[in-house]
N, C-alpha and C positions, 0 to 999 in steps of 0.2 A: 346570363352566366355563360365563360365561356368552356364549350364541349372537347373533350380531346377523344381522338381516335387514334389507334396507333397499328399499323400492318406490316408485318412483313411473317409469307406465308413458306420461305423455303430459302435455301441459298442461293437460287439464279432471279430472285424477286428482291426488293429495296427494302430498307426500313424504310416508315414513314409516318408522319403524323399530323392533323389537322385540329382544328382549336378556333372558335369562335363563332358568334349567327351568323349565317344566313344571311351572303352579301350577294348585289349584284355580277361583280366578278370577283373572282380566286386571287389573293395574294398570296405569291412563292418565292421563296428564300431558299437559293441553292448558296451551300458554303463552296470555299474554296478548297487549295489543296491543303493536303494533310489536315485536315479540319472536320465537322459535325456536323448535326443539324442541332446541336447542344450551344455551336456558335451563335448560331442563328437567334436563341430563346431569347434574349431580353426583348430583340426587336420584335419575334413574335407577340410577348406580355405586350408590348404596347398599341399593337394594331390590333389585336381581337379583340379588342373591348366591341371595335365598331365592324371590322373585315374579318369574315374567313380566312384564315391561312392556314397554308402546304409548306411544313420543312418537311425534311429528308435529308438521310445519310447517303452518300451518291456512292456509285459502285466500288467498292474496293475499302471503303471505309467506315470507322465505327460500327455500329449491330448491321451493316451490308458489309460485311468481312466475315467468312472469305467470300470471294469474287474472283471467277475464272477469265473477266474482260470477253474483247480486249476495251481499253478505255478510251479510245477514241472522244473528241466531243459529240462526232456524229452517232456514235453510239449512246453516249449519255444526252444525246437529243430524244432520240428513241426511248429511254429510262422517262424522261421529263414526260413528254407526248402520253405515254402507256398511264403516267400517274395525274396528268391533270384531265384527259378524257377529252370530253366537249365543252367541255367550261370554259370559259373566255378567263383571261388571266391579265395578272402584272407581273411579270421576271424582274428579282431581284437577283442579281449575283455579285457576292462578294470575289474579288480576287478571279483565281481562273473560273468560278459559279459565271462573272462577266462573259464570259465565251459562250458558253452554254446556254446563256438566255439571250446573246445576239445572234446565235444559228438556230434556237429552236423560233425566233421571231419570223425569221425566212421561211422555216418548214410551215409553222401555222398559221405564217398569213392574220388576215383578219381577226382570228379567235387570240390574237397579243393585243393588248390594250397602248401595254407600256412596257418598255425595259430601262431598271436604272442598272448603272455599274457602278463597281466602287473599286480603282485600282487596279482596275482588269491588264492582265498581262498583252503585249506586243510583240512574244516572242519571237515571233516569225519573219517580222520586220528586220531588213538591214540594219537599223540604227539602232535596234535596241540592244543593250551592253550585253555581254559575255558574263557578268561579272555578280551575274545576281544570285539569290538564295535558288530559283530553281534551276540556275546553268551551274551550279554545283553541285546538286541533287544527281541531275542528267548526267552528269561527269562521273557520279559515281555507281557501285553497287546498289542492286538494289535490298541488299544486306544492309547495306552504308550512309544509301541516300536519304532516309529521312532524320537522322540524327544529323549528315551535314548540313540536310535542309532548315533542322531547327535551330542548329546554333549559328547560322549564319541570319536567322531571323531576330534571336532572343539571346546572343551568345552563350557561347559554353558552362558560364556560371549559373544561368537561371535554367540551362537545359539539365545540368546534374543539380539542382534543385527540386526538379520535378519528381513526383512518388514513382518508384521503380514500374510499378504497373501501367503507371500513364507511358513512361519512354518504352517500356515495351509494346505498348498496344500502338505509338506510332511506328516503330522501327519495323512494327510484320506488315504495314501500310507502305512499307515501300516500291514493292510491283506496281502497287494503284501509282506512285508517287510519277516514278520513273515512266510510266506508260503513256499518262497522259501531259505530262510533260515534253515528252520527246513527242509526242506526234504534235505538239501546240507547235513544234520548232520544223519538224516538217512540213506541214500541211497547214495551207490558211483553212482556218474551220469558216469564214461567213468572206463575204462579200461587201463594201461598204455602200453600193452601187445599188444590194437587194434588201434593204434594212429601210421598209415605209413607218414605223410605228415611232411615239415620240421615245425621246430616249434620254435620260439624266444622266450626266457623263461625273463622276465623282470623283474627288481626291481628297486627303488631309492636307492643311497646311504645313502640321508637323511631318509629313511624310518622307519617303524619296521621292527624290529628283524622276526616276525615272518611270515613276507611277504619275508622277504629275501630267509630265510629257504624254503619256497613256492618254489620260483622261481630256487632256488638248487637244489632240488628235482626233478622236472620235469627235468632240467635240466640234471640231473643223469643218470634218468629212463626212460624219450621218448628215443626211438632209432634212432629220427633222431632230436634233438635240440641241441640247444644253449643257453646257458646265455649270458644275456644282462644286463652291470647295468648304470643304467642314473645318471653321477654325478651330485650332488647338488640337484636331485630331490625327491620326498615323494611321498607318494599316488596319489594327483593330478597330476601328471605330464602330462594327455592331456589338462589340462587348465594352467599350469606353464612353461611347456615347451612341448611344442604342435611339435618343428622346431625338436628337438633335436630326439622327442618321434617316430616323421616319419622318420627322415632318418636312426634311428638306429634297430626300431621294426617295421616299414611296408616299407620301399621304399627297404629292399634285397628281402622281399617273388617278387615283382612287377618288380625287372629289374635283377632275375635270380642270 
């Protein structure tokens, strides 16, 4: 049966929660922006039957709100590092979570098994467009920027659909929004040069264009990955297809 545990001891500490026996190594699922570790849950339901796993709310969001940052990836390297210990692991990240678990692979070395990504942003790159939901984000307040963030993802009709208390609990998530955003556009967070561990590079087929491109790229230039594409799925694919998302981007890192 699987066990949950749930911590978070103070506001400069993370929510966070684990769920499952006693594996040989840790599976973790970092969300992306403006998001949860509630994102994360189907795919957790379906890995702890057999794997241990680590979600978490990352700095600045859901029950880790508030957060004084700043939000760096290298700083939420150091968040990741503090929460998995000496456990040897698998980095899942969804979206910008993809960052975060290809520079904490550099920091740990050896104790990284595996990282898969799914959609992970290129901000920083020349080529990557101007034109996206977090170059609007970035563009604006950060009063402003999680509402332009979200209707530029779900448009304006499904964002004033959402229960009053959901669009405000992301609109006070905008400092986190805009912080780690803008430093993804300043500062390359990883190396692709320093990246040993295998790595599942992922995209939807329903997705954008310019996630896809994402997930090529890596695929190209890690020296030890793969392309993965999830048919019929888009961005959400850990809450659309959570069965599809495990067996094809985290159950190869976990059974070799």
């Amino acid at each position: 049966m699987a066990r949950e545990q749930h911590h978070r001891l103070d506001s400069a500490s993370l929510f966070s929660t684990e769920s499952g026996p006693d594996s040989e190594n840790l599976v973790v699922l970092i969300h992306g922006s403006l998001d949860r570790s509630g994102g994360m849950a189907l795919l957790a339901r379906h890995i702890q039957t057999s794997h241990h796993v680590l979600r978490y709310d990352r700095r600045g969001y859901g029950r880790s709100w508030p957060h004084a940052g700043p939000f760096t990836v290298a700083n939420q390297v150091d968040d990741l590092a503090t929460l998995i210990g000496d456990r040897k692991a698998v980095l899942v990240g969804h979206s910008f979570g993809g960052n975060i678990a290809l520079a904490a692979s550099v920091r740990l070395g050896s104790q990284v098994i595996g990282v898969s990504t799914y959609e992970t942003p290129l901000s920083w790159m020349e080529w990557w467009p101007g034109t996206t939901a977090g170059a609007m984000a970035v563009a604006s307040s950060e009063a402003e920027a999680a509402e332009n963030f979200m209707i530029r993802l779900i448009g304006h009709k499904h964002w004033e659909a959402l229960p009053e208390r959901t669009r405000d609990e992301r609109k006070r998530e905008g400092a986190a929004l805009v912080g780690e955003l803008s430093s993804l556009r300043e500062n390359k967070p990883w190396s692709a040069e320093e990246i040993a561990c295998p790595v599942l590079c992922g995209f939807g087929s329903n997705g954008m264009k310019h996630h896809a491109d994402g997930a090529r790229w890596l695929a190209q230039n890690l020296k030890n990955a793969r392309l993965v594409e999830l048919h019929d799925a888009a961005h959400g694919a850990p809450m659309t297809h959570p069965l599809q998302f495990v067996n094809e981007l985290i159950l190869p890192h976990c059974e070799g």
